[in-house]
C-alpha positions in Angstrom: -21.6 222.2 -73.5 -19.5 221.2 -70.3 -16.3 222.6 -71.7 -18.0 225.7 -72.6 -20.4 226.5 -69.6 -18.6 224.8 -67.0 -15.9 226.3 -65.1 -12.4 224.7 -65.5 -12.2 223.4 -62.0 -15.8 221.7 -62.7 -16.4 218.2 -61.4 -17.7 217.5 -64.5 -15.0 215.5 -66.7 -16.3 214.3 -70.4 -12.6 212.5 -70.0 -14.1 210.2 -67.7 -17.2 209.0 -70.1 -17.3 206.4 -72.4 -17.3 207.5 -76.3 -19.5 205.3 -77.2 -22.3 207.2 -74.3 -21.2 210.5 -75.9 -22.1 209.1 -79.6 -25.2 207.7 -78.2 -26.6 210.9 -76.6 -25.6 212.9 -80.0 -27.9 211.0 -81.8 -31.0 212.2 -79.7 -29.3 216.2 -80.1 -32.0 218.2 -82.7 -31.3 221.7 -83.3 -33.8 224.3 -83.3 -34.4 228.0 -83.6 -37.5 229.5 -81.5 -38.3 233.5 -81.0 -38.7 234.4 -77.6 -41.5 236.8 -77.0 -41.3 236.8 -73.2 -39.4 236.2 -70.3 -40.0 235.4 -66.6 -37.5 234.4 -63.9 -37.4 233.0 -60.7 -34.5 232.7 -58.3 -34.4 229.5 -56.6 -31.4 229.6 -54.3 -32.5 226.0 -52.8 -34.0 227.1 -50.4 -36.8 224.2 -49.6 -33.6 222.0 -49.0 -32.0 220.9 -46.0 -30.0 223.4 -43.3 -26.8 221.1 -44.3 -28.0 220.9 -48.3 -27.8 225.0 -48.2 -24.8 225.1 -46.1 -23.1 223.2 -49.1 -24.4 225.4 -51.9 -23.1 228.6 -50.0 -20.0 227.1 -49.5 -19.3 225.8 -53.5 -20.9 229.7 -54.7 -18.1 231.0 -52.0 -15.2 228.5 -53.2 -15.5 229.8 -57.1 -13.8 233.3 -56.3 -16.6 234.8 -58.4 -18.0 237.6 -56.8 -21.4 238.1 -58.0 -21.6 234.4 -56.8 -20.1 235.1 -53.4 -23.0 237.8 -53.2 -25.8 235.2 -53.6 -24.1 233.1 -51.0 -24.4 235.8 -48.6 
C-alpha cells in the first residue's frame, strides 16, 4: 500500500523494515468485500493541534507541488 498510495518522495521506506515484520503483519491481512450504502465526510485539517503542529502540515501540503493540496494549505 505505501508504494501505491504514497508519493515517491514519501518518508515512508518498506526498504528500511525488516522482512520478517512485513511477513508478520501479512499474516493478520483478511480480505473483504462490503457494499457501501452511505457516505459522510469530515475534513479535519488539524486544526485542534498546536500553532507550530499546523505550521508544519501547511508547509509539507505546500512542499508536494500538488495544487489541490497547496489550496488546503492556504
Amino acid at each position: 500500500m505505501v508504494n501505491k498510495y504514497e508519493e515517491p518522495n514519501s518518508q515512508y521506506n518498506l526498504n528500511n523494515v525488516d522482512p520478517s515484520y512485513i511477513e508478520g503483519m501479512k499474516k493478520g491481512i483478511v480480505a473483504f468485500k462490503i457494499k457501501i450504502t452511505k457516505m459522510e465526510a469530515k475534513a479535519k485539517l488539524s486544526q485542534n493541534h498546536p500553532i507550530k503542529r499546523q505550521e508544519l502540515v501547511i508547509e509539507e501540503l505546500e512542499r508536494t507541488g500538488n495544487q489541490d493540496k497547496i489550496q488546503v494549505a492556504s
